[in-house]
N, C-alpha and C positions, 0 to 999 in steps of 0.2 A: 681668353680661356686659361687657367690654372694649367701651370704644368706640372705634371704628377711623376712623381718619384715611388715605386714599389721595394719596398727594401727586403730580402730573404733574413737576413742573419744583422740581430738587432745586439751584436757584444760594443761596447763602446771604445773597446783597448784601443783600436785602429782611428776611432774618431777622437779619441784626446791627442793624437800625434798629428791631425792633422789642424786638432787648436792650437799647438804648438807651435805649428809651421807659421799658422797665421798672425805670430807677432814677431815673427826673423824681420829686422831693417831689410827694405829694400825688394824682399819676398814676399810677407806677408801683408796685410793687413794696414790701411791707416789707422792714427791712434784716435784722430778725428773725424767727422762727415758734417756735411754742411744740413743746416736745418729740412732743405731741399731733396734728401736722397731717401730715394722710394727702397722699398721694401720687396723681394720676390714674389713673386703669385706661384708659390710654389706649393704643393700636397704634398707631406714627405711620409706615407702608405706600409702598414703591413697587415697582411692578412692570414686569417685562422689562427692567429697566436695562443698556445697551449701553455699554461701558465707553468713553470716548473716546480713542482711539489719543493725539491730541496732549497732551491731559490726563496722560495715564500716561507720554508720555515725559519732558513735563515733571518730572511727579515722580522720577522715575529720574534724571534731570541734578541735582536741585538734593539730593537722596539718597544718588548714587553708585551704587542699586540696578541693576543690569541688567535693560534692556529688550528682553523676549523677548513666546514664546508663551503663558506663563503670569504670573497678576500676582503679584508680589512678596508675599511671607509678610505685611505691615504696611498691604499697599494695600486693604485691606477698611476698615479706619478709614476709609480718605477719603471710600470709598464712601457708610459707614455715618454721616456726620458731618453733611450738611446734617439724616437724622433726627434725629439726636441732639439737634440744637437746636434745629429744630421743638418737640420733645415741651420742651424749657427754655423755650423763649421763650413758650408756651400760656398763655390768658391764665388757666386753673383751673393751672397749676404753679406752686407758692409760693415759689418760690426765682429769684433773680436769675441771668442766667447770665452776663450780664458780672460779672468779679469773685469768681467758681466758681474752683476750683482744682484740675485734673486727677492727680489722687495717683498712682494705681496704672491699668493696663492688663494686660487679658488676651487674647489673640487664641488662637483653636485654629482649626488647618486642617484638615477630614480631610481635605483629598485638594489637590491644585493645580489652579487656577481658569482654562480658558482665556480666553484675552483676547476670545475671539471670543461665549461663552456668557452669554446674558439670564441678569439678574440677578432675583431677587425677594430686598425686604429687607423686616423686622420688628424696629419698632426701640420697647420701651417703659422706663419709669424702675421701680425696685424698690429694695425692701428697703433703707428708711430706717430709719438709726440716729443715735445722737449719738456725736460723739467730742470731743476735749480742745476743739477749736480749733473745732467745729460740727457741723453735720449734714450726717452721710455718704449719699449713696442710689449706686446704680448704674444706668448703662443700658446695659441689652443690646439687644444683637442677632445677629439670626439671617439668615443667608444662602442661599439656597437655589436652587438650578437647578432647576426643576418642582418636583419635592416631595422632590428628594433636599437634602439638609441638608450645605452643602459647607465651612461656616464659623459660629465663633460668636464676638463678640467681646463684651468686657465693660470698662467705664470706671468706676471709681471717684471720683466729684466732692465737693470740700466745699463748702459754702456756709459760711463763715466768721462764728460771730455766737458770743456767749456759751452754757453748757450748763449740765447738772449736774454731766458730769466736768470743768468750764472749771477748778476748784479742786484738781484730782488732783496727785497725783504728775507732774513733766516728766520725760519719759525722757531719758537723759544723751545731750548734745551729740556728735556724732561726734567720734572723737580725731582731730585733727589732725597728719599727719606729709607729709612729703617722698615723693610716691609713687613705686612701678619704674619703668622706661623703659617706655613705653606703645609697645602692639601698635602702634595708629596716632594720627595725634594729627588732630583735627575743628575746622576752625579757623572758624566761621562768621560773619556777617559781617549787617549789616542790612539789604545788598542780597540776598542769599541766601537769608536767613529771610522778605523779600517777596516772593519769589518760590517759595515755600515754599507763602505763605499764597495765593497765588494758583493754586496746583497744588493745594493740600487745600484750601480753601474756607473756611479756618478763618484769618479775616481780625480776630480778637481787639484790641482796642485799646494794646496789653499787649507787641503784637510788632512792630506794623508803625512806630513812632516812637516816638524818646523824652519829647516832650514829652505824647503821650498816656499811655504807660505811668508816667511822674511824676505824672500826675492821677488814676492807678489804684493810686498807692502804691508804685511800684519805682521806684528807685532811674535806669535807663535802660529801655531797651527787650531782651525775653529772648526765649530761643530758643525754638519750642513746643516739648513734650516728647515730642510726636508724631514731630516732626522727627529727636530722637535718638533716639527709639526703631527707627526707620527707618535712621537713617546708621549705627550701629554694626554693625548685619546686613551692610553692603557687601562683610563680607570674608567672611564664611559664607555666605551668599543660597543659592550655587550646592550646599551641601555636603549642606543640609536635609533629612529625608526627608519624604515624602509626607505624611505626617498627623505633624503637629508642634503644640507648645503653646506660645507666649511668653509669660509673664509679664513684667511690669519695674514700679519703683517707680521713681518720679521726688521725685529727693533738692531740691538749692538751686539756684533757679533759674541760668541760665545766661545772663550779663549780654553782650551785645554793644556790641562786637568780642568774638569770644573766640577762645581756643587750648586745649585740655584734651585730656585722656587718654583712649583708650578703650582698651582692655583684652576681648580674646574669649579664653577660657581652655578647651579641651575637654575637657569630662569624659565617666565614662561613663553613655548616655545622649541626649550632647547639647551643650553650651556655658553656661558663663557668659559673661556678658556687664558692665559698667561704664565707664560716663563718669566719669572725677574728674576735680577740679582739679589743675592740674599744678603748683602751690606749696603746697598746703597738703593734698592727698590728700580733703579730702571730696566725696562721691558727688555728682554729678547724675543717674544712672541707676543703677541695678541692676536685673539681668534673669537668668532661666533661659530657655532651648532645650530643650526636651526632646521625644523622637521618642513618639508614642504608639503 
């Protein structure tokens, strides 16, 4: 049986300190786990969640989404994101989560969410694998208004360490070209992405300065992937149908200052979606829309 965690007070300031803890030598965290190490059976729970008006406009300004009576197709993440790293920062979850790396996201709506309606969330980690670069797991979750089931989302994480497939085959580098004139172009900035990470709670060491995110191996400080996954919907938001699915991968990271391309293409069904670089044309996002 799943052991279940209820959590009151879902701020993450106290959960990034104790990501922190967990890469001290000797303290925290190994940097490696063997192909063999299982995963929590854990529920990490909060219940009647009341969305907070200032919170959600916030995120809508630094987004571009519109701020109405229902929440935005992507605002379930933010919801669902102090669980999320609850159940990572656990002191039985074997993996670090500072220094994790968010690959893929999948959000499904049935229906549109009012701003006014208690939330219940269910949020736990699954289905560990390996991949080239380390070990893949996901965490879902479930959203629910009493007991009807209004949302599900899904995160894709790596923990980055050596595998069995670390020796495979590399799949070939994306081809680099000169991309179209972009739908719209997303110019974000380090003041914007702090204020990002102060709207989603997802306050990463990775985004908010460059001198940290150089101590975490990048180059400067990048945008979260959360964030575009949110900003390229600004110009469809409104067009959505009721029970829709987003996918999107998140390609090379997004170094600020930036200026890039996005691209919404409708097809039938629904939209593509993609962030590129505006000199060289490789991805920072790829995504489908599609109405269910």
């Amino acid at each position: 049986m799943a052991k279940k965690v209820t959590l009151q007070d879902v701020s993450t300031l106290d959960i990034y300190g104790k990501a922190a803890l967990g890469m001290l030598p000797g303290l925290g965290k190994p940097a490696s786990q063997p192909a063999s190490v299982q995963l929590p059976d854990t529920v990490f729970s909060i219940r009647g969640l009341k969305v907070d008006q200032n919170n959600l406009r916030d995120y809508a300004l630094v987004t571009s989404l519109p701020y109405g009576d229902t929440l935005p197709l992507f605002y379930p993440f933010t919801l669902q994101f102090p669980l999320m790293m609850s159940s990572m920062v656990a002191s039985d979850f074997p993996f670090r989560a500072i220094g994790s790396v968010h690959l893929s996201n999948s959000m499904r709506r049935l229906r549109p969410i009012s701003v006014t309606e208690p939330l219940d969330i269910d949020t736990r980690t699954t289905n560990l694998r390996e991949h080239r670069k380390g070990m893949l797991f996901d965490v879902v979750s479930e959203i629910r208004v009493g007991q009807e089931l209004v949302c599900e989302q899904t995160s894709t994480i790596l923990s980055q360490q050596r595998t069995s497939l670390s020796g495979g085959e590399r799949p070939a580098p994306p081809v680099e070209h000169r991309p179209p004139p972009p739908d719209v172009v997303l110019a974000p900035n380090l003041s914007l992405i702090r204020k990002y990470a102060a709207a989603s709670g997802d306050r990463n060491p990775i985004h908010m300065g460059n001198l940290p995110a150089k101590a975490l191996g990048f180059n400067r400080a990048i945008a979260h992937g959360a964030w575009s996954a949110a900003a390229i919907l600004a110009s469809v938001e409104g067009q959505l149908p009721d029970a829709v699915r987003y996918d999107v991968q998140f390609g090379r990271p997004m170094f600020l200052p930036a200026k890039v391309n996005g691209y919404v293409k409708p097809v039938e069904g629904g939209f593509d979606v993609s962030i590129l670089d505006r000199k060289k044309g490789f991805p920072h996002l790829t995504g489908t829309i599609r109405g269910e």
